[in-house]
TIVO-2410 file (N, C-alpha, C; in nm, 3 decimals):
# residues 137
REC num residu      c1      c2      c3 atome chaine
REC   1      X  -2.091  -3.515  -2.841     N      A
REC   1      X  -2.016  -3.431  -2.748    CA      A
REC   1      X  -1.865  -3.445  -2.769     C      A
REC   2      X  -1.781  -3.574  -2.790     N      A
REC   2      X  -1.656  -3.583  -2.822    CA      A
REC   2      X  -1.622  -3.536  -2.923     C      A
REC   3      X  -1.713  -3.493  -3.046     N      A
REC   3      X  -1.652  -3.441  -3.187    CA      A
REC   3      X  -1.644  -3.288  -3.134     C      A
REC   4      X  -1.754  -3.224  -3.031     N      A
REC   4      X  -1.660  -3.089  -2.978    CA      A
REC   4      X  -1.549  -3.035  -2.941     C      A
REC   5      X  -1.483  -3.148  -2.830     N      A
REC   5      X  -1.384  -3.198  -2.785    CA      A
REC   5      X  -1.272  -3.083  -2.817     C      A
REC   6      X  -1.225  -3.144  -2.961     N      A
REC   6      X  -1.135  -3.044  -3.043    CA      A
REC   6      X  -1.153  -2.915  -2.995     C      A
REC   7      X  -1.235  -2.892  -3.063     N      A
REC   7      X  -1.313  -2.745  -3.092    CA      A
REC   7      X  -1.305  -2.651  -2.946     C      A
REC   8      X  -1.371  -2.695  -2.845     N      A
REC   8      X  -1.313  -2.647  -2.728    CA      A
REC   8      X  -1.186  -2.631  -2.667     C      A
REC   9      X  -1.109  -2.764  -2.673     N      A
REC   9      X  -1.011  -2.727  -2.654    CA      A
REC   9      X  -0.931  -2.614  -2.691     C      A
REC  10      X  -0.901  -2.629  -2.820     N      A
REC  10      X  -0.857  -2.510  -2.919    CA      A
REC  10      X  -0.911  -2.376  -2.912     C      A
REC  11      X  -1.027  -2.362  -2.853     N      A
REC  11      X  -1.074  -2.170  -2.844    CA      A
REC  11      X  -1.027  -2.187  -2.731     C      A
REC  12      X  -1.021  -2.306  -2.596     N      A
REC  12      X  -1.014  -2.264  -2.462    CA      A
REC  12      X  -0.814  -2.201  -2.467     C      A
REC  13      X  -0.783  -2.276  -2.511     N      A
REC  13      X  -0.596  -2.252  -2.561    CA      A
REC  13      X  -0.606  -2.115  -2.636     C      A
REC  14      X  -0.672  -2.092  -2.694     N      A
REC  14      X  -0.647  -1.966  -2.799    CA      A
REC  14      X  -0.668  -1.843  -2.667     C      A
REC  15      X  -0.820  -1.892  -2.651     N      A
REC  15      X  -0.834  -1.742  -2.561    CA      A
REC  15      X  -0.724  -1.739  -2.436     C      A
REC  16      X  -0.676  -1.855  -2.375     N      A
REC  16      X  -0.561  -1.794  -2.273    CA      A
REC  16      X  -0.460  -1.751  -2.356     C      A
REC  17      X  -0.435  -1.793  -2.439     N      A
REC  17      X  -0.275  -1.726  -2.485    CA      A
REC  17      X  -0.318  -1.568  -2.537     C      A
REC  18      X  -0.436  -1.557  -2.618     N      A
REC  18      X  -0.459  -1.447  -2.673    CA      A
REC  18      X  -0.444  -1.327  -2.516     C      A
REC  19      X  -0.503  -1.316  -2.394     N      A
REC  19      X  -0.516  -1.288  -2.304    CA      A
REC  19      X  -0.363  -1.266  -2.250     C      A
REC  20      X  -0.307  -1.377  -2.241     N      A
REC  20      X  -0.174  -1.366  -2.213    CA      A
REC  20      X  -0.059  -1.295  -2.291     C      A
REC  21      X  -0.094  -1.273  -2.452     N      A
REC  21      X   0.010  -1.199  -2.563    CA      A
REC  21      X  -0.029  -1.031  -2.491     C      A
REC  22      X  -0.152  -1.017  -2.504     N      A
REC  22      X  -0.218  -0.879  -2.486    CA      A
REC  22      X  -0.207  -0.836  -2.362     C      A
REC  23      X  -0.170  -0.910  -2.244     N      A
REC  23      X  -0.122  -0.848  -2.133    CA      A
REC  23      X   0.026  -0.842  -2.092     C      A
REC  24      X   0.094  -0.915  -2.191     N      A
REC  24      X   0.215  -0.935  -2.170    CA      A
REC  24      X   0.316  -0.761  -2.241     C      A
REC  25      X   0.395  -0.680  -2.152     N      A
REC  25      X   0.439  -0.538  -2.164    CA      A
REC  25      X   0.494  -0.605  -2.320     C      A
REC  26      X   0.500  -0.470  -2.388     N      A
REC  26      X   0.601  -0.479  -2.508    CA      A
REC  26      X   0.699  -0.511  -2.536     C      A
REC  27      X   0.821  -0.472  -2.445     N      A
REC  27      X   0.929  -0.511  -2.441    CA      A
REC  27      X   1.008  -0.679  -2.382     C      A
REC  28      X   0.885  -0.729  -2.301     N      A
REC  28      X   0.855  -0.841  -2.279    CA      A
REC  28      X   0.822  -0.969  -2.429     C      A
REC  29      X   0.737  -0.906  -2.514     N      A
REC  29      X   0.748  -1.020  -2.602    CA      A
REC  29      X   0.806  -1.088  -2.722     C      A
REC  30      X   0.870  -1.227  -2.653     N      A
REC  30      X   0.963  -1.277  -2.746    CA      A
REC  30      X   0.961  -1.292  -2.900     C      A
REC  31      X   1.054  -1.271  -2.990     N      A
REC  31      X   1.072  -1.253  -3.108    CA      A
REC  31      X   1.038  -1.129  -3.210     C      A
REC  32      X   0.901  -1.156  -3.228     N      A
REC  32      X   0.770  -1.096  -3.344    CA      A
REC  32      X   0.734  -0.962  -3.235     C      A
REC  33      X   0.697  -0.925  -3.346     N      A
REC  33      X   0.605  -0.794  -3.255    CA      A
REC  33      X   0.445  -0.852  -3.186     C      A
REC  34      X   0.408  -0.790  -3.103     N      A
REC  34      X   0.297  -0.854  -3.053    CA      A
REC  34      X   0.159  -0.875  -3.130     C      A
REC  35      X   0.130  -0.749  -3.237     N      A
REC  35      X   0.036  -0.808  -3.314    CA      A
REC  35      X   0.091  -0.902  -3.433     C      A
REC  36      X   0.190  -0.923  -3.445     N      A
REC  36      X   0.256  -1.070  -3.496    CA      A
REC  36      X   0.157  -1.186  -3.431     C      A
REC  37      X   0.180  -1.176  -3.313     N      A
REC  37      X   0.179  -1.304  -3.241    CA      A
REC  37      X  -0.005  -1.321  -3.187     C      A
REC  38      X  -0.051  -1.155  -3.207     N      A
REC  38      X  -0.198  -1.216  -3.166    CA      A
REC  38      X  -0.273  -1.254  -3.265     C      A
REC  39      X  -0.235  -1.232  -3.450     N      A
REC  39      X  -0.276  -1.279  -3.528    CA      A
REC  39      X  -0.260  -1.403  -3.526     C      A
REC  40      X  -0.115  -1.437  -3.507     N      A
REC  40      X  -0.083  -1.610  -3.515    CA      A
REC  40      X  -0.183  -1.702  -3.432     C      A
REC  41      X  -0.223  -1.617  -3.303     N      A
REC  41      X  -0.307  -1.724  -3.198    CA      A
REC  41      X  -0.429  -1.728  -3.271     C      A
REC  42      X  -0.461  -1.609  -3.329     N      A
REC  42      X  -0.590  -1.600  -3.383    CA      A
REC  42      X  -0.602  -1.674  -3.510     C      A
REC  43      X  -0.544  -1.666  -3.601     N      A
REC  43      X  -0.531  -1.740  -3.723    CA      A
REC  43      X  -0.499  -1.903  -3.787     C      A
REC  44      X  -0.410  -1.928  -3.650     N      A
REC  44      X  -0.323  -2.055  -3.659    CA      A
REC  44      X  -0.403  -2.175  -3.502     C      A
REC  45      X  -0.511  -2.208  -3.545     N      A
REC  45      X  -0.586  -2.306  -3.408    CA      A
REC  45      X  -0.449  -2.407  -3.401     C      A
REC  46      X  -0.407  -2.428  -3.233     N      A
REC  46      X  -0.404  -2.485  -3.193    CA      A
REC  46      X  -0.175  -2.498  -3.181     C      A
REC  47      X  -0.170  -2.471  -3.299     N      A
REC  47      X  -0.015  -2.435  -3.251    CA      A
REC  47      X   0.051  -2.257  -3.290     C      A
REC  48      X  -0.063  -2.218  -3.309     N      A
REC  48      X  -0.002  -2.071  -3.275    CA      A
REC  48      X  -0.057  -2.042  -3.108     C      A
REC  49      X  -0.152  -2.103  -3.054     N      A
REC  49      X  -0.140  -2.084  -2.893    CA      A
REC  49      X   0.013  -2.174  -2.801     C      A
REC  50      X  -0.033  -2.260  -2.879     N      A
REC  50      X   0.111  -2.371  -2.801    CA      A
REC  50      X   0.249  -2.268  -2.818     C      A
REC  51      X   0.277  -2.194  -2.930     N      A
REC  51      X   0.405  -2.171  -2.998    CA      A
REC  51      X   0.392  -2.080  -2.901     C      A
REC  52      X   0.321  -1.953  -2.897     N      A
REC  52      X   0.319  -1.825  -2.826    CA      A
REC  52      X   0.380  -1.897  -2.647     C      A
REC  53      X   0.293  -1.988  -2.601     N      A
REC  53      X   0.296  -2.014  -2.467    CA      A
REC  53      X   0.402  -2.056  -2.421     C      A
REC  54      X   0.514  -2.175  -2.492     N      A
REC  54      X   0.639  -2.243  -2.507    CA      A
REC  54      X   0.744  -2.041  -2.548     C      A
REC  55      X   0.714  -1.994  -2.660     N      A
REC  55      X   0.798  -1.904  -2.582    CA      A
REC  55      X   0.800  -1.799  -2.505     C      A
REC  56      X   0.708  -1.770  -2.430     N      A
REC  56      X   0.688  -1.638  -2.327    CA      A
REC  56      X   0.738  -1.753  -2.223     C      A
REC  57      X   0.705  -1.872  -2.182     N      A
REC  57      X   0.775  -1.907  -2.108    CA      A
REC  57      X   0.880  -1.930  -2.076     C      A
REC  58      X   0.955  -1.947  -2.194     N      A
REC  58      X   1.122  -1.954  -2.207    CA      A
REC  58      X   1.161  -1.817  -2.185     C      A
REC  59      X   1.107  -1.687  -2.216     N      A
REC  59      X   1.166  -1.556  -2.222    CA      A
REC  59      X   1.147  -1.522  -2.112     C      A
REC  60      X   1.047  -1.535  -2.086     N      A
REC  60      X   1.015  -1.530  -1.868    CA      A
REC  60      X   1.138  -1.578  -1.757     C      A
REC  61      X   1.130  -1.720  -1.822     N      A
REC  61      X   1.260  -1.768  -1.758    CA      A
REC  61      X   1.376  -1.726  -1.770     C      A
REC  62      X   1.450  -1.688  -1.876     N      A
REC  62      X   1.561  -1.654  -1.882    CA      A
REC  62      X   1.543  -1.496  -1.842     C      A
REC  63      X   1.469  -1.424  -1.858     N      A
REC  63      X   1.464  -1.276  -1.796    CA      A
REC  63      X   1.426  -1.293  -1.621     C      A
REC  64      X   1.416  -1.402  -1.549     N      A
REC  64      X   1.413  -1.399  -1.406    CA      A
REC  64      X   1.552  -1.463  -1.379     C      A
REC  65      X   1.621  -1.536  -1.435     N      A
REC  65      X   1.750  -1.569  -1.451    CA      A
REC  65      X   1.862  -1.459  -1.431     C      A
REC  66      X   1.841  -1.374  -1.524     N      A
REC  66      X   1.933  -1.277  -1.532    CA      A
REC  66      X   1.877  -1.134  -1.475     C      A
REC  67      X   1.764  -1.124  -1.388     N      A
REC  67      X   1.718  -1.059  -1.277    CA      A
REC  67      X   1.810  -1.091  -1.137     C      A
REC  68      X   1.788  -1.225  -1.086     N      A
REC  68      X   1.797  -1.260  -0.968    CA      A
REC  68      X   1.944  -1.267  -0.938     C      A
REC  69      X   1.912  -1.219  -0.804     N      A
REC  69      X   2.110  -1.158  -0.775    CA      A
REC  69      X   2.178  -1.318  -0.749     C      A
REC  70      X   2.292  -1.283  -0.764     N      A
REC  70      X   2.400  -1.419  -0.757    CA      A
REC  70      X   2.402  -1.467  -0.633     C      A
REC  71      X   2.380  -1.372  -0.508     N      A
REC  71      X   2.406  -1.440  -0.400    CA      A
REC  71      X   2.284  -1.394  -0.315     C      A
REC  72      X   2.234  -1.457  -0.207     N      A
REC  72      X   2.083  -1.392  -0.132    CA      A
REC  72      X   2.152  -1.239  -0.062     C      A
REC  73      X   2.063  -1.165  -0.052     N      A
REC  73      X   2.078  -1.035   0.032    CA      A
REC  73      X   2.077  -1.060   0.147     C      A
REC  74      X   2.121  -0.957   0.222     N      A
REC  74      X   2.094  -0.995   0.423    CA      A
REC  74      X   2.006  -1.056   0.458     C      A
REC  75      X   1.996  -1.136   0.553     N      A
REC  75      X   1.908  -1.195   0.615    CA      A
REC  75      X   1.767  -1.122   0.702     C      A
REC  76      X   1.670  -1.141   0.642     N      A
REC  76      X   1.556  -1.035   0.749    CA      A
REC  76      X   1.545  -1.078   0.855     C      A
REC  77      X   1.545  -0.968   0.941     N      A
REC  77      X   1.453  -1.027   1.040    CA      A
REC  77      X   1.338  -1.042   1.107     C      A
REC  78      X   1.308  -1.115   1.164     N      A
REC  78      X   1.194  -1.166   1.210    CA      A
REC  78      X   1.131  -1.072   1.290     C      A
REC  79      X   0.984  -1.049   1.349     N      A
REC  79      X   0.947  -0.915   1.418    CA      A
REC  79      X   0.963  -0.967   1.518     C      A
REC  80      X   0.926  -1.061   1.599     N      A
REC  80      X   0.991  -1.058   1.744    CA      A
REC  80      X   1.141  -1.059   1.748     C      A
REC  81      X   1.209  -1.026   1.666     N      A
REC  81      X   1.378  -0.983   1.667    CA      A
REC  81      X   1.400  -0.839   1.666     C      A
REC  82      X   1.311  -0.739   1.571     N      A
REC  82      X   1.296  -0.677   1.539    CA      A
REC  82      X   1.292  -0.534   1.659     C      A
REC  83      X   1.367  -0.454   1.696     N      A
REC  83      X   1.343  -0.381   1.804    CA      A
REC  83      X   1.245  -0.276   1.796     C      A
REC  84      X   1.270  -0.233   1.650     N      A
REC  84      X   1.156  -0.094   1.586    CA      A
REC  84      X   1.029  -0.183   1.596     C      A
REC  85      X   1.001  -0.295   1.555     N      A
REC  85      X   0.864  -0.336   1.534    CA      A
REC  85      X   0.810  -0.359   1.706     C      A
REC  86      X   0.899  -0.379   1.815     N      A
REC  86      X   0.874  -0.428   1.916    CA      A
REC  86      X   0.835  -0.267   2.016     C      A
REC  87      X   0.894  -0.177   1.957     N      A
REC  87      X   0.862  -0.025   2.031    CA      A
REC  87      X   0.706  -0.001   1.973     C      A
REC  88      X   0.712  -0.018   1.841     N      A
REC  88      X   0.550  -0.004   1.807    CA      A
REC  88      X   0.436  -0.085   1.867     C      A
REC  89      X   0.484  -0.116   1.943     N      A
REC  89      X   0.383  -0.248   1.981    CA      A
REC  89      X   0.354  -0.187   2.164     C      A
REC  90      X   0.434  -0.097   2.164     N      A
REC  90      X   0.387  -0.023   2.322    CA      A
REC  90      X   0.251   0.049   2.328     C      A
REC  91      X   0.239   0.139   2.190     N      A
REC  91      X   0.103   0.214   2.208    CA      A
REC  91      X  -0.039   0.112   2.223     C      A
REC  92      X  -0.059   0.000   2.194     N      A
REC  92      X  -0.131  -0.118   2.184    CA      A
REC  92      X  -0.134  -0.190   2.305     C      A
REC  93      X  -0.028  -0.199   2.426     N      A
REC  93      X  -0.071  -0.251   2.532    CA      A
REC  93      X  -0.163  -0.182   2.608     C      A
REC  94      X  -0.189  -0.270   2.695     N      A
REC  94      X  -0.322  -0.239   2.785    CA      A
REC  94      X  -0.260  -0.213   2.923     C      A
REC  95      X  -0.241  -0.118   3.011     N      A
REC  95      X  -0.200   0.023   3.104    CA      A
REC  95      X  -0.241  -0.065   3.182     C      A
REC  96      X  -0.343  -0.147   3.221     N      A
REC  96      X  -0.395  -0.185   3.343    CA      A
REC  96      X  -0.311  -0.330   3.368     C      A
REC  97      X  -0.282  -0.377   3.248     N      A
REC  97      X  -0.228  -0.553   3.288    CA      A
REC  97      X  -0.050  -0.523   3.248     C      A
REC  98      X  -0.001  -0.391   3.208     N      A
REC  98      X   0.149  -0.377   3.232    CA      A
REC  98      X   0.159  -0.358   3.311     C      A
REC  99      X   0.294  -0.436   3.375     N      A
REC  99      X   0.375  -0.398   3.488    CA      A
REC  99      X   0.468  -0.306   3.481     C      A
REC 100      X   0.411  -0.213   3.597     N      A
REC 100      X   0.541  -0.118   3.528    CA      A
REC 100      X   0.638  -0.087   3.615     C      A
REC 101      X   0.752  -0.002   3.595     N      A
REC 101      X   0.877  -0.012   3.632    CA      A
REC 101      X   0.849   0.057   3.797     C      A
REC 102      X   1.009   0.031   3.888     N      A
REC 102      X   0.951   0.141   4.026    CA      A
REC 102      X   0.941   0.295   3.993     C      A
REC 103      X   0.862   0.321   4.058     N      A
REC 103      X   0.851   0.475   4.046    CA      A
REC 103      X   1.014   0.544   4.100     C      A
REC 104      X   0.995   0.625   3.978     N      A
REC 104      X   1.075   0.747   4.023    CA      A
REC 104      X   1.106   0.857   4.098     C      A
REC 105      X   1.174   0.934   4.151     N      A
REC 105      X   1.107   1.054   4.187    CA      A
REC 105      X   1.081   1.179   4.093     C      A
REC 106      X   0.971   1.209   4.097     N      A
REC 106      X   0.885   1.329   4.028    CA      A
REC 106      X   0.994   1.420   4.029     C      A
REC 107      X   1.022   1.533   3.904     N      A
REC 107      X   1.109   1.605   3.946    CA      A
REC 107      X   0.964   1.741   3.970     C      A
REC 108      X   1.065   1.867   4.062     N      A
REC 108      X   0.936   1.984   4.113    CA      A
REC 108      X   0.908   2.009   4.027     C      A
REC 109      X   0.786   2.065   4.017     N      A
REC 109      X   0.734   2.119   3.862    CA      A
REC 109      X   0.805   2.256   3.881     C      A
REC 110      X   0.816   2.314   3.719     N      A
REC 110      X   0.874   2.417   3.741    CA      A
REC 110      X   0.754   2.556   3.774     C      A
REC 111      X   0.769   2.665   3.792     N      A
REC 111      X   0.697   2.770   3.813    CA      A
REC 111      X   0.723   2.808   3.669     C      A
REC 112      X   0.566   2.876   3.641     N      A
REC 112      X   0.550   2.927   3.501    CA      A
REC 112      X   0.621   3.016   3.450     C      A
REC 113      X   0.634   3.089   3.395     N      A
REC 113      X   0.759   3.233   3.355    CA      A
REC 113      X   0.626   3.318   3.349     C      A
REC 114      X   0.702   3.430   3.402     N      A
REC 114      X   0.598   3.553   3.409    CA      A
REC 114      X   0.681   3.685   3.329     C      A
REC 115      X   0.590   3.801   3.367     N      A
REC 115      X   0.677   3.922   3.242    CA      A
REC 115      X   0.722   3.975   3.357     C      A
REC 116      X   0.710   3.959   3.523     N      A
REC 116      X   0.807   4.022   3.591    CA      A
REC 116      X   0.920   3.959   3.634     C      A
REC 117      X   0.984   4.072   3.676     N      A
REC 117      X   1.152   4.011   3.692    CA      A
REC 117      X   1.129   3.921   3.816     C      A
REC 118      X   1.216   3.853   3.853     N      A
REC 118      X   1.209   3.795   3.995    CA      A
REC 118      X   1.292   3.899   4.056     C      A
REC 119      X   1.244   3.902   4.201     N      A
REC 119      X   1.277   3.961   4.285    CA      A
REC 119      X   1.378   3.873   4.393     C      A
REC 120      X   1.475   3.892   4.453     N      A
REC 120      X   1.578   3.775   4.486    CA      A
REC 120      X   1.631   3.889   4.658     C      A
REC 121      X   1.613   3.853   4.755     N      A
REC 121      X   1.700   3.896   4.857    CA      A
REC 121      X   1.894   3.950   4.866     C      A
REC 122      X   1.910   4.010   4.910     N      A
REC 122      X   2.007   4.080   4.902    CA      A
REC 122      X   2.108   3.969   4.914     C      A
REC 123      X   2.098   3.864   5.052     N      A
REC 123      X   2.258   3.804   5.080    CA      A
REC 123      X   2.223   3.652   4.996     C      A
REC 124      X   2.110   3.629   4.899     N      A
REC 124      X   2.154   3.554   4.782    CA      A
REC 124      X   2.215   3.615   4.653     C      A
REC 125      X   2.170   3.754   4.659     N      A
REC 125      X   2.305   3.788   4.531    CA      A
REC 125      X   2.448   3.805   4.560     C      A
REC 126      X   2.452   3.740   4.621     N      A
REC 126      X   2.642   3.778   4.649    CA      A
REC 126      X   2.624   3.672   4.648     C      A
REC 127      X   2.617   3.577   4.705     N      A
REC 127      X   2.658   3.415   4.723    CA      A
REC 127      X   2.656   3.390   4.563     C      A
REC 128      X   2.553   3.413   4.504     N      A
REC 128      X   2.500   3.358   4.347    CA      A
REC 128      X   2.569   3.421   4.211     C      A
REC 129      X   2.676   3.530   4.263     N      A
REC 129      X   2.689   3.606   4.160    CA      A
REC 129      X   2.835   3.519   4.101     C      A
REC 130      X   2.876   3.416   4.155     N      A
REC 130      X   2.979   3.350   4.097    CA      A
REC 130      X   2.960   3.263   4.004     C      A
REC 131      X   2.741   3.234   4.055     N      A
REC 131      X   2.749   3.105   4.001    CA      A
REC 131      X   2.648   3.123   3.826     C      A
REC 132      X   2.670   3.275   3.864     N      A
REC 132      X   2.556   3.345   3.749    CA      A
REC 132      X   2.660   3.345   3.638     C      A
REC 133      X   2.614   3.330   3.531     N      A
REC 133      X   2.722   3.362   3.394    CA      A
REC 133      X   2.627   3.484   3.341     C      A
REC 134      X   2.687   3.599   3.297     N      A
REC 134      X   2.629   3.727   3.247    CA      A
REC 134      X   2.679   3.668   3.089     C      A
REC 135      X   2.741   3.616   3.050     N      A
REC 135      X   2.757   3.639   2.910    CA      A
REC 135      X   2.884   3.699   2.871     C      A
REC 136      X   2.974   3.673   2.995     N      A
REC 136      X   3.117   3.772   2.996    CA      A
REC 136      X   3.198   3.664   3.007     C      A
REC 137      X   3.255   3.615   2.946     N      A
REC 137      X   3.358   3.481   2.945    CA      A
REC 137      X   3.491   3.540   2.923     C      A
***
């Protein structure tokens, strides 16, 4: 079983790196072109997986390096800080265990609109005709 040893090791290393060259975008891989590098894993047991893995990790690193901004962005906030997240959270309470505010007064409901004119008494159009705007400014 220990003279396998090797042998496993080395396909178990090959197949992650091979996995890892072939999922890794194009423009992502360091140096060689990528079927460069999946021949090398394939061809070369045991330091063409090491070589591939030592540099995607170095190119990873230095491409999150020169990603990440110089200084942190605003601070988030938290949802119980949050006022928008705290309005969404009204449709979800339960009507029977809120307390709710004092009542108001109701304003009259209005009367529906109809297709006849209203009809108005004589000694409210004089009182009202000051307070009517016709559209004559």
């Amino acid at each position: 079983m220990v003279r396998f040893l090797p042998f496993l090791i080395s396909l178990v290393l090959s197949v992650y790196a091979l996995f890892s060259c072939i999922q890794t975008p194009d423009e992502d891989v360091p140096h060689l072109p990528k079927l460069v590098w999946i021949i090398l894993i394939v061809f070369v047991p045991f330091v063409g997986p090491i070589v591939w893995l030592l540099m995607s990790r170095s190119q990873t690193g230095r491409r999150e390096r020169e990603v990440r901004p110089s200084r942190p962005a605003s601070r988030a906030v938290a949802p119980d800080d949050d006022p928008d997240f705290l309005k969404s959270l009204d449709r979800y309470r339960d009507p029977r265990t809120t307390v709710k505010p004092p009542d108001k007064p109701e304003p009259e409901p209005k009367p529906e609109p109809t297709d006849e004119p209203e009809t108005k008494p004589a000694a409210e159009d004089t009182e009202s005709t000051s307070e009517t705007d016709d559209g004559k400014a």
